[in-house]
N, C-alpha and C positions, 0 to 999 in steps of 0.2 A: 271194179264194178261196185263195189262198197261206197266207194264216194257218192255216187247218183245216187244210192238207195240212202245213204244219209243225208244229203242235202236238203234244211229246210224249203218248206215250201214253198215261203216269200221269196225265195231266191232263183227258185224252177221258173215261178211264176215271170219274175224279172228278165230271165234270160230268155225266155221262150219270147217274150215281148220284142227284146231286143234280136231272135232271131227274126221277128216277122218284120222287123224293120230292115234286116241285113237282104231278107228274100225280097221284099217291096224295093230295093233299092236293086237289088241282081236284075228282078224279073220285069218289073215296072207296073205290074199288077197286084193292086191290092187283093181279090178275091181269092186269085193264089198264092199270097203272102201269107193272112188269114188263113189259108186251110194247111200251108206246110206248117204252120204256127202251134196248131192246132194238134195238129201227128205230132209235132217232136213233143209237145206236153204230155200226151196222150200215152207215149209210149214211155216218158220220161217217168210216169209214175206207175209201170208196172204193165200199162193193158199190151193186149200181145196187139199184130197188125190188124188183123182181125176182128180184135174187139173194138180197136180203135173207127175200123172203117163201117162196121154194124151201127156203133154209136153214132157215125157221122148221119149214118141213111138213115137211121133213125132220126135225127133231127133234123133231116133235110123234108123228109115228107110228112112231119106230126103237122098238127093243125097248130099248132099252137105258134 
């Protein structure tokens, strides 16, 4: 588990990219490629599911 926790950033970032391509190519939907994309980064730097899925609905209904 020490690996994940040490892995720089640019490289979470890269991989998490490249998983939303791997789900976009499984699923054939990008808006669910984009959100599983999203959880694995999400959870990949610490937040629990929880906090993951709060943060989503939170940015799903802000005005902004």
């Amino acid at each position: 588990m020490e690996f994940f926790a040490a892995t720089p950033y640019i490289a979470r970032i890269i991989l998490s990219l490249f998983c939303i391509l791997v789900f976009q190519r499984l699923l054939g939907r990008l808006d669910a490629a984009m959100a599983l994309g999203a959880a694995v980064i999400g959870l990949w730097t610490g937040h629990s599911p929880l906090g993951v899925a709060e943060t989503a609905w939170a940015r799903l209904v802000s005005a902004d």
